[in-house]
KOLFIKE-457579 format. One line per 3 residues: their letters; for each residue x, y, z of C-alpha. Coordinates in pm, whole numbers, plus 32768, in hexadecimal, padded with zeros to 4 digits. Example, Ala and Ser with C-alpha at 12.3 -4.5 7.8 and 13.67 -1.06 7.14 Angstrom:
<rs>
as) 84CE,7E3E,830C  8557,7F96,82CA;
</rs>
This chain:
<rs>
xxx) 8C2A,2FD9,AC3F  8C45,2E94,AB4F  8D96,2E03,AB3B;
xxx) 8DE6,2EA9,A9E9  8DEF,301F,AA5C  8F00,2FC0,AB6A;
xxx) 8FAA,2F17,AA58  8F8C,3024,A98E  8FF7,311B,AA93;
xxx) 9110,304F,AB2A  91A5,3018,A9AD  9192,31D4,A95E;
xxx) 922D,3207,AAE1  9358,3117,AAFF  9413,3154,A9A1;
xxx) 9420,32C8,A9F7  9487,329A,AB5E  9629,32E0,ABA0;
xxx) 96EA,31B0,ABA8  9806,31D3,ACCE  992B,30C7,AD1A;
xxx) 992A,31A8,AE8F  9921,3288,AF5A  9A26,337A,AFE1;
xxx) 9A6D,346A,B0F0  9BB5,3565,B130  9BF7,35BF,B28C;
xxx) 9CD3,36DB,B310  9D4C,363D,B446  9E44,36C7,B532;
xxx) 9F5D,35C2,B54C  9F3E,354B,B3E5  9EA5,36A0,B344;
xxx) 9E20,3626,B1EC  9D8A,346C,B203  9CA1,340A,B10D;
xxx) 9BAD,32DD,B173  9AF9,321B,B093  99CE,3112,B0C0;
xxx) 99B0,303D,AF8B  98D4,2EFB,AF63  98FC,2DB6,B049;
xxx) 992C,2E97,B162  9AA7,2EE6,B119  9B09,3036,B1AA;
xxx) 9C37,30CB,B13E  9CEC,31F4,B1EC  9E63,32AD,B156;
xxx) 9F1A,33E3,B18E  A058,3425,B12D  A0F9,32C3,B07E;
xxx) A041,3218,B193  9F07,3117,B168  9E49,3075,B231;
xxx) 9D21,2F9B,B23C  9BE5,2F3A,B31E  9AD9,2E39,B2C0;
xxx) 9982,2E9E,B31E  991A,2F97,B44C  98B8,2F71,B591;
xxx) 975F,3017,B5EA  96F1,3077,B74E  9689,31B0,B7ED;
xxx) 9712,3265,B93C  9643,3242,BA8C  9544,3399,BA15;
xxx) 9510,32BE,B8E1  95B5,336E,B7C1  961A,3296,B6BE;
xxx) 9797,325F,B647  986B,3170,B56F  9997,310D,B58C;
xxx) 9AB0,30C0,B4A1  9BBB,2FD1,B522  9D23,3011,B445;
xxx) 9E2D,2EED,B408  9F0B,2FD0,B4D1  9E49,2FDD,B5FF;
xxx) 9DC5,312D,B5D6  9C2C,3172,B5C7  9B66,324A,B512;
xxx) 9A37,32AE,B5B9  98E6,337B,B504  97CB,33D9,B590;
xxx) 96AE,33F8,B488  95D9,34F8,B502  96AA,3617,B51C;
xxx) 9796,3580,B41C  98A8,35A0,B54C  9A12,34D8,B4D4;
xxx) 9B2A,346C,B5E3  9C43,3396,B5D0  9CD5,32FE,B6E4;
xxx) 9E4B,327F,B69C  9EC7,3134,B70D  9FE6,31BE,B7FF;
xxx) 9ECD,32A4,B8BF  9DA6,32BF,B96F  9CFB,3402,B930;
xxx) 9C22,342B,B7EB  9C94,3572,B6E7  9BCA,3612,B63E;
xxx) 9BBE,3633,B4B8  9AF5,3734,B401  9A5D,36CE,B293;
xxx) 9B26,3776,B158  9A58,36B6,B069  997E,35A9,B009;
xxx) 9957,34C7,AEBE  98FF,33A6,AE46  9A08,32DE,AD42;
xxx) 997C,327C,AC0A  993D,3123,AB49  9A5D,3109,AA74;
xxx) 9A3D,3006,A94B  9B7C,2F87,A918  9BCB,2EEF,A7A6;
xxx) 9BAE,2DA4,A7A5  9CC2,2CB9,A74B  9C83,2B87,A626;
xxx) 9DF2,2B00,A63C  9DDB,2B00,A4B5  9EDB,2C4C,A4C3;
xxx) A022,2C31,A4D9  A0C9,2C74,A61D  A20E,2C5F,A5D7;
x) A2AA,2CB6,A46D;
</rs>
């Protein structure tokens, strides 16, 4: 294949391919019943229930001693989030204890790009 038909190809694919600003999970958890956490770029993870928000920056992978995989998201507020990919498993594991709880999956989503108008300073902000 010359370098034209990929061109060609790539060019048709990529403008009809979703754009996404992230992605989005909701969790029914025990303690906290309904948290939403979301994994934008830059590896910025952001978890909320209630009026509460938190933040993590990037995840920790490793995998247990029979070698299933896991991440782990580690919260400003000590608590951890942890997933384990291949049976799409969610825990959290709050700051003030040690045993993990469970969260079963309400939904998933991802956010989309939002083009926000852009500002020229040539209106007037204040009349």
């Amino acid at each position: 294949m010359s370098l034209s038909p990929v061109l060609l190809f790539i060019s048709l694919v990529f403008p009809f391919s979703a754009a996404y600003a992230g992605e989005a999970v909701r969790l029914d958890c025990l303690t906290r019943q309904n948290v939403l956490i979301s994994f934008f770029k830059y590896h910025l993870t952001t978890m909320q229930w209630g009026k509460h928000f938190q933040i993590a920056s990037g995840a920790h992978k490793d995998h247990t001693q029979s070698g299933v995989r896991y991440q782990t998201y580690s919260f400003r507020n000590g608590d951890d989030v942890v997933y384990f990919p291949e049976n799409e498993r969610w825990f959290i594991i709050y700051a003030d204890q040690k045993k993990p709880e469970r969260c079963r999956v309400e939904e998933s989503f991802t956010y989309p790009v939002v083009s926000l108008p852009r500002y020229s300073g040539k209106e007037d902000a204040l009349s």
